[in-house]
N, CA, C and O of each residue as an XYZ file, in Angstrom:
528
protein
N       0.823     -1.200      0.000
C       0.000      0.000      0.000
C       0.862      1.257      0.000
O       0.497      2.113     -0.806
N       1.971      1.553      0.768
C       2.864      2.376      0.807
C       3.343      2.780     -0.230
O       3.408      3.971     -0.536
N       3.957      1.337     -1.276
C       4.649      1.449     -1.848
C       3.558      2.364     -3.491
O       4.013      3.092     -4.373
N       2.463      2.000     -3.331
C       1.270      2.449     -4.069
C       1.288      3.830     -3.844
O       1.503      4.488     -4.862
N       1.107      4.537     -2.686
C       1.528      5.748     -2.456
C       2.703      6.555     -3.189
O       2.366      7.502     -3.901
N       3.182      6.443     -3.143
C       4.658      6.737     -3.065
C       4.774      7.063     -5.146
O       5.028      8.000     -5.903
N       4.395      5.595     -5.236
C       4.541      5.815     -7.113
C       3.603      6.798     -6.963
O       4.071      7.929     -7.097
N       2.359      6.738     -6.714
C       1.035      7.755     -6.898
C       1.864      9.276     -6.912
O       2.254     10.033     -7.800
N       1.881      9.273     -6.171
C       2.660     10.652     -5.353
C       3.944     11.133     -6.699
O       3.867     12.319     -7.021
N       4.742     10.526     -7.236
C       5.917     10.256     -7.839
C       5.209     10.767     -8.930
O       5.610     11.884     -9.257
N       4.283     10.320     -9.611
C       3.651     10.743    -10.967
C       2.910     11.879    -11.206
O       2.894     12.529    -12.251
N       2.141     12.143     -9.928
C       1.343     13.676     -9.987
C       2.911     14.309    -10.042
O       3.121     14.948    -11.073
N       4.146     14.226     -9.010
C       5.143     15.006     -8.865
C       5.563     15.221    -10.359
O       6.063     16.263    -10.782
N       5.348     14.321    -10.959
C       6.393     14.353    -12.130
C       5.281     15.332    -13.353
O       5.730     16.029    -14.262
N       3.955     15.150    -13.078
C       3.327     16.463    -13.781
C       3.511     17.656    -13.496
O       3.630     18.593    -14.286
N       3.549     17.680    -12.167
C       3.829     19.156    -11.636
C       4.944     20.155    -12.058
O       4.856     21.372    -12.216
N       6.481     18.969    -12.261
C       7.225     19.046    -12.726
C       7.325     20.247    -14.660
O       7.708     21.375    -14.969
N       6.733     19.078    -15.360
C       6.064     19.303    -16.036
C       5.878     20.934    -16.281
O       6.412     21.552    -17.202
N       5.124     21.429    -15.399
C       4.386     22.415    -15.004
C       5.236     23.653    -14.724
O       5.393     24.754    -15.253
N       5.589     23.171    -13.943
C       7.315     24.432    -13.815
C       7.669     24.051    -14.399
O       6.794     23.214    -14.175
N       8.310     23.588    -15.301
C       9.515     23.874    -16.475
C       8.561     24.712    -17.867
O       9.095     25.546    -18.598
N       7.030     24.256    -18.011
C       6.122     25.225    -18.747
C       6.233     26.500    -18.349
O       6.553     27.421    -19.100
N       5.938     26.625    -16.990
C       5.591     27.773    -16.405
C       7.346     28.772    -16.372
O       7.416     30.001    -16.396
N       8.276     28.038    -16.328
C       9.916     28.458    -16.261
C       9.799     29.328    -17.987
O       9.797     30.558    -17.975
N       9.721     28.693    -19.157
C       9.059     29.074    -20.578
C       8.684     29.978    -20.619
O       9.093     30.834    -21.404
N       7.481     30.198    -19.546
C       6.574     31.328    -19.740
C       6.412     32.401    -19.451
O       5.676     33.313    -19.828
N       7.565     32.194    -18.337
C       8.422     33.290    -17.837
C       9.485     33.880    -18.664
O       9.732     35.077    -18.517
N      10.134     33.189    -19.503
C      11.295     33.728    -20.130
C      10.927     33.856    -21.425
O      11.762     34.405    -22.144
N       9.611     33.403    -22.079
C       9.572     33.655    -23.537
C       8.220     35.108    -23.457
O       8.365     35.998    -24.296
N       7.413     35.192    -22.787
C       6.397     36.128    -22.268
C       6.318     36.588    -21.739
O       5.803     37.610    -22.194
N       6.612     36.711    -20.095
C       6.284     37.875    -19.216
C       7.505     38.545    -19.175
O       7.470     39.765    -19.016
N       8.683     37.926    -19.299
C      10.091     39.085    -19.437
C       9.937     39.880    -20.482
O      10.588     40.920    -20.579
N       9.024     39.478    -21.432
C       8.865     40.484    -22.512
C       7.816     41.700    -22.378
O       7.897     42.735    -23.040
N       6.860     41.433    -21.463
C       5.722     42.208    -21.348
C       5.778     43.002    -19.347
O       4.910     43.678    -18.794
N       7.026     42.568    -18.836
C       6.657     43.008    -17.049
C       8.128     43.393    -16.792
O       9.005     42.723    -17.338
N       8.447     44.415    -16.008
C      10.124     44.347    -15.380
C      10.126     42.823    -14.700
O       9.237     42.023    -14.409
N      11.559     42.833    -14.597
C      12.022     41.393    -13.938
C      11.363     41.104    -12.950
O      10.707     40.076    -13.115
N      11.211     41.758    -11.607
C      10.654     41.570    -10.334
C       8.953     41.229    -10.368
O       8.171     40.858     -9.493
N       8.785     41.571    -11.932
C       6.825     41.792    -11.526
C       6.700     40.155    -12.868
O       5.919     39.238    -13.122
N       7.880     40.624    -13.285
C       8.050     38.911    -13.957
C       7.592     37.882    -13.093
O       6.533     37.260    -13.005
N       8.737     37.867    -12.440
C       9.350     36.313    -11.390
C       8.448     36.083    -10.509
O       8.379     34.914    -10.131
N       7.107     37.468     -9.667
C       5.978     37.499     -8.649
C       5.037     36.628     -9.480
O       4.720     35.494     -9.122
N       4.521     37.313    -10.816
C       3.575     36.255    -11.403
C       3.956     35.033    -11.312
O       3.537     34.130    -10.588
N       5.031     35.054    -12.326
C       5.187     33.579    -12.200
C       4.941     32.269    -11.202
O       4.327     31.205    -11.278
N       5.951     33.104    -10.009
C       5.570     32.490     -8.921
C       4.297     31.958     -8.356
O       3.879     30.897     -7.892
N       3.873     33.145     -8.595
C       2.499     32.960     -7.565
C       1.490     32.145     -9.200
O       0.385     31.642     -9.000
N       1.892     32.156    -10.143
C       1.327     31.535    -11.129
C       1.428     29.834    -10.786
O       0.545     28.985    -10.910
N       2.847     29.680    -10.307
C       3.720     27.908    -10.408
C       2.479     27.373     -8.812
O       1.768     26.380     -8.966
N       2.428     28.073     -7.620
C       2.038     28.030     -6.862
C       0.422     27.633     -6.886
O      -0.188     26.804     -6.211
N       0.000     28.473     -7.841
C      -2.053     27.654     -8.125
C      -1.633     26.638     -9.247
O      -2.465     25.733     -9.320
N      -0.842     26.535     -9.934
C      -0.944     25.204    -10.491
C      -0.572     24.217     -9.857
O      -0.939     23.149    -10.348
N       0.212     24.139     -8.653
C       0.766     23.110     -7.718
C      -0.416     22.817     -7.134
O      -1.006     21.751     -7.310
N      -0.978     24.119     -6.125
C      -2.053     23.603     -5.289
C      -3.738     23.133     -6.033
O      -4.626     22.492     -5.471
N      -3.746     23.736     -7.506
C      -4.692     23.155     -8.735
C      -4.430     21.706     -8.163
O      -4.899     21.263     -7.115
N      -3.396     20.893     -9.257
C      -3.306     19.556     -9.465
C      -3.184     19.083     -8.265
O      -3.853     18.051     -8.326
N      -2.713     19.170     -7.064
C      -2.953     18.333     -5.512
C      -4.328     18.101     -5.350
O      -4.867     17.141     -4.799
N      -5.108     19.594     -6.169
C      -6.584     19.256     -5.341
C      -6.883     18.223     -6.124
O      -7.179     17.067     -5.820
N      -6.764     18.820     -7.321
C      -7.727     17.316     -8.687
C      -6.919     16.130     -8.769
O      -7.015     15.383     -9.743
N      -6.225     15.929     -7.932
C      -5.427     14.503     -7.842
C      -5.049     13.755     -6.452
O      -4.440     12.717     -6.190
N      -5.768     14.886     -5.586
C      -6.139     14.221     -4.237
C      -6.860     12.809     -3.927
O      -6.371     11.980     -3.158
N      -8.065     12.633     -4.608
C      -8.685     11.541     -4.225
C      -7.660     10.079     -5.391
O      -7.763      8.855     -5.325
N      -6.982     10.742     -6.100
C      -6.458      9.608     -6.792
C      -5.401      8.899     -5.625
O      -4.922      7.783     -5.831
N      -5.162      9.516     -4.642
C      -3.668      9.222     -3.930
C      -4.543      8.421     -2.930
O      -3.830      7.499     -2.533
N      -5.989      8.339     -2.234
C      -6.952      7.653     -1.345
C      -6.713      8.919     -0.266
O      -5.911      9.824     -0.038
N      -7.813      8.420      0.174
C      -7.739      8.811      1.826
C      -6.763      8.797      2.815
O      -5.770      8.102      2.600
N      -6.838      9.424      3.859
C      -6.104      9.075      4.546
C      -5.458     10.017      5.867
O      -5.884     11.172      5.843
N      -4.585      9.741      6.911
C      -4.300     10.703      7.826
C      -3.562     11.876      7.481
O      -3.057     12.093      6.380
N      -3.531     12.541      8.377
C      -3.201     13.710      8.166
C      -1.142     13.837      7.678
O      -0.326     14.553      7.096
N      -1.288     12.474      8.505
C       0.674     12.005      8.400
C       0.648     11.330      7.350
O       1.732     10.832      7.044
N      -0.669     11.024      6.314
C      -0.385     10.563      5.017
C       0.320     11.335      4.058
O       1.288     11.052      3.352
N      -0.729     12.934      4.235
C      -0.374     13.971      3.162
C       0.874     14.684      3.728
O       1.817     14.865      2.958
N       0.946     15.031      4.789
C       2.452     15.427      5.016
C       3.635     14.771      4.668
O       4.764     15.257      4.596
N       3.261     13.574      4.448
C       4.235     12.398      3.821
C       4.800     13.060      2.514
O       5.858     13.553      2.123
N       3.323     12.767      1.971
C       3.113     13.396      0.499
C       4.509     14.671     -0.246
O       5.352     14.800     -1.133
N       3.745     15.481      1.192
C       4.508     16.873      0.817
C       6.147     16.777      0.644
O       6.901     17.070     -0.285
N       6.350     16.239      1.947
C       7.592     16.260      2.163
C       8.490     15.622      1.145
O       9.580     16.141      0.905
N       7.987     14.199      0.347
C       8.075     13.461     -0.480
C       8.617     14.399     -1.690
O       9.727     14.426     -2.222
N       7.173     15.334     -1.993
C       7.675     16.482     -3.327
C       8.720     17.001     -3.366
O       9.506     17.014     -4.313
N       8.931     17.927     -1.386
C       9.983     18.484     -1.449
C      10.952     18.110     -1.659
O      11.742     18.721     -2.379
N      11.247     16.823     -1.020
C      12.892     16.006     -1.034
C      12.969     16.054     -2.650
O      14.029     16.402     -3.169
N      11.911     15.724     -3.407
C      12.284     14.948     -4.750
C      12.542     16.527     -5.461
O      13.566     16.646     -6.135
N      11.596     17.772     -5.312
C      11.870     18.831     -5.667
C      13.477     19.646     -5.497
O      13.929     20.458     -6.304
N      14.194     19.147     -4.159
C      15.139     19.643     -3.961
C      16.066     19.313     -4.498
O      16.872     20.122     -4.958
N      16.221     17.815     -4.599
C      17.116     16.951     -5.230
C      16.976     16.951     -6.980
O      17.738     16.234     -7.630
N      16.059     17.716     -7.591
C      15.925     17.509     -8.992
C      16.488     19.123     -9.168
O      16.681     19.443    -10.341
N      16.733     20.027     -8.281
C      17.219     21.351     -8.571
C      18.893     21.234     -8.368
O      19.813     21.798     -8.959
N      18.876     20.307     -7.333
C      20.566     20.605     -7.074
C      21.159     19.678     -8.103
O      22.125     19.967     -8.810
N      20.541     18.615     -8.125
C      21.660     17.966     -9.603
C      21.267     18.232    -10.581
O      21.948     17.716    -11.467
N      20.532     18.760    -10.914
C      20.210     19.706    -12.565
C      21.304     20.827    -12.492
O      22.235     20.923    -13.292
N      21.131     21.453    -11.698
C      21.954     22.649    -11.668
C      23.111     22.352    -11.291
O      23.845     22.537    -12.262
N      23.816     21.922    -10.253
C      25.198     21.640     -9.564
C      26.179     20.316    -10.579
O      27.344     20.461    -10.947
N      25.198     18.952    -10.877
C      26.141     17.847    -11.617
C      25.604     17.933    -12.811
O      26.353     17.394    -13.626
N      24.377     18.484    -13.436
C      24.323     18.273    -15.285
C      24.748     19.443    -15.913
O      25.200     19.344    -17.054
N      24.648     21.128    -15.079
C      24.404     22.183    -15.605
C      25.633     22.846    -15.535
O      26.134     23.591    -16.377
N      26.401     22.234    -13.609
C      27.543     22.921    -13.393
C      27.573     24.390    -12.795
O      28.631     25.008    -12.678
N      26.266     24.939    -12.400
C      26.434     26.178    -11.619
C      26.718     25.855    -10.201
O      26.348     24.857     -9.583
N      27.595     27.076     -9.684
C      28.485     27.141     -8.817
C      26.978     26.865     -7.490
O      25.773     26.762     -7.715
N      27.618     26.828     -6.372
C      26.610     26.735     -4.702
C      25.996     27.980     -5.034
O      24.778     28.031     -5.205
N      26.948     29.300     -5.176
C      25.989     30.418     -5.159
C      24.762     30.788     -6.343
O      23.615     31.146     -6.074
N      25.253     30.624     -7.503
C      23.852     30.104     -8.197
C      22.682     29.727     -7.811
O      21.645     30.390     -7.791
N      22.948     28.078     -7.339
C      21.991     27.607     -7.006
C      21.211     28.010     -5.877
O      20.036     27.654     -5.782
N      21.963     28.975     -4.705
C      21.325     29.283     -3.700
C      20.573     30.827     -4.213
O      19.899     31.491     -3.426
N      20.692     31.028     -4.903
C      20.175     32.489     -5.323
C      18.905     32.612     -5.127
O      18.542     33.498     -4.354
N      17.846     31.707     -5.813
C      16.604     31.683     -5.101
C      16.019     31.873     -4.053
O      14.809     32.037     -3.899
N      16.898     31.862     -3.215
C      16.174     31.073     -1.900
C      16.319     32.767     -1.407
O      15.699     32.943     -0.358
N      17.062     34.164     -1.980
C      16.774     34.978     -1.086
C      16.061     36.616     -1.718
O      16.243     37.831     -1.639
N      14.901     35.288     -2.541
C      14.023     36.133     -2.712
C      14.004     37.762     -3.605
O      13.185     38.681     -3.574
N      15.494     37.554     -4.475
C      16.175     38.702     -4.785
C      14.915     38.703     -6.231
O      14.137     37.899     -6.745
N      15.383     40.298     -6.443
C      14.499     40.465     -7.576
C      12.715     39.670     -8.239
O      12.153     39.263     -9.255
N      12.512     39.897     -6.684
C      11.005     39.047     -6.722
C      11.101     37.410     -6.919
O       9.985     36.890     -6.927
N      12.058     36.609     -7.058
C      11.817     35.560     -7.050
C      11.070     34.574     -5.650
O      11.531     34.642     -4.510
N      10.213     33.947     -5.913
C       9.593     33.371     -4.701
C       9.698     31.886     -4.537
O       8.877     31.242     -3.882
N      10.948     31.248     -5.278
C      11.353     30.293     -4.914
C      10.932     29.385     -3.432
O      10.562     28.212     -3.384
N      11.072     30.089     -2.586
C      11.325     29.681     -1.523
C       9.421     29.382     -1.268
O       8.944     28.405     -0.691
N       8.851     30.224     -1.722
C       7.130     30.360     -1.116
C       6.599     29.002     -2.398
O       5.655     28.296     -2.043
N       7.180     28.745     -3.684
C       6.887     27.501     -4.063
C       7.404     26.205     -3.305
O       6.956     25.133     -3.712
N       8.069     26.194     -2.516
C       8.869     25.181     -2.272
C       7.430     24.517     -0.945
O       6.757     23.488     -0.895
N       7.528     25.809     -0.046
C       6.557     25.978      1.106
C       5.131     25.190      0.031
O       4.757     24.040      0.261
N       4.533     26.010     -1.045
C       3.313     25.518     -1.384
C       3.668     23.863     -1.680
O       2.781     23.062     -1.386
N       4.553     23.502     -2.078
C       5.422     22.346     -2.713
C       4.658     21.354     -1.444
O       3.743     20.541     -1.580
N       5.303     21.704     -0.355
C       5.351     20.684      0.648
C       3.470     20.488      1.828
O       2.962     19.490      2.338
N       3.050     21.860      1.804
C       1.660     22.584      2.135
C       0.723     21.702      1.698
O       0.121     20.938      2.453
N       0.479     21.795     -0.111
C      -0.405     21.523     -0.956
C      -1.282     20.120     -0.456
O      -2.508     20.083     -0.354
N      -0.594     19.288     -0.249
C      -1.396     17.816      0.072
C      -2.288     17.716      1.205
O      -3.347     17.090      1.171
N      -1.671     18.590      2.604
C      -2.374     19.013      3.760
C      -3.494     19.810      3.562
O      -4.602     19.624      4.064
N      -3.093     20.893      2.653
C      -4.040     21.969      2.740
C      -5.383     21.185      1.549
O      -6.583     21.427      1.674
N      -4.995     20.571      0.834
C      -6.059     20.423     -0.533
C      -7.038     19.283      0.219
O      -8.172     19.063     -0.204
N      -6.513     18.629      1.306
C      -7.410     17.306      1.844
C      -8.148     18.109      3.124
O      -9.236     17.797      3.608
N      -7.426     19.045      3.485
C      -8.451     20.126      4.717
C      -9.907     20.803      3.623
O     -11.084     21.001      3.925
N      -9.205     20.995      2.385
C     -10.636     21.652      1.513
C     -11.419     21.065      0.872
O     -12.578     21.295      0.525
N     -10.643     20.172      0.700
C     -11.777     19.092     -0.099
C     -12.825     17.897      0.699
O     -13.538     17.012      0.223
N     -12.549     18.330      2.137
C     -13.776     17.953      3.597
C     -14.481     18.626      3.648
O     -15.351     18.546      4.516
């Protein structure tokens, strides 16, 4: 059953995925063209953020029921797999330096890295509190 979880969980992740690297696109082929940088990277953000917490909701009942230490599972699950698909993309396939990769995280020039990461891990808790 766990192990059912876990793939479940693995495949919505891997749409979501999906989703930011669209939404990464849509940032750099459209709104850098039409917003300054900072009012860029806010949409976006807060754009990557309702499509995360979107697909948790409409793919909630696919994952079953369950406790509250199910979906926190969940979350945490995204995050680890979210964290680990940024640092070796960037650090062992891409080759940017620690400071690169930490650049996100301080929110410079409107990026909200850090508030997707939060919805990242949130989404499974919060979408099974709304969908009661």
């Amino acid at each position: 059953m766990r192990n059912a979880l876990f793939l479940k969980a693995f495949l919505i992740w891997l749409g979501i995925l999906v989703l930011a690297i669209a939404n990464g696109i849509f940032r750099e082929s459209v709104l850098l063209g039409l917003f300054v940088k900072t009012a860029a990277f806010i949409l976006s953000g807060i754009l990557l953020c309702l499509c995360i917490f979107v697909v948790t909701y409409l793919t909630l009942p696919w994952l079953g029921r369950g406790s509250t230490h199910r979906y926190w599972a969940v979350g945490v699950f995204w995050l680890v797999l979210t964290l680990c698909f940024e640092f070796v993309l960037g650090y062992v396939i891409q080759g940017h330096s620690w400071q690169q990769l930490l650049e996100p995280y301080t929110l410079k020039d409107g990026n909200l890295w850090t508030l997707v990461l939060l919805v990242t891990l949130l989404s499974p808790y919060l979408a099974a509190k709304v969908r009661k």
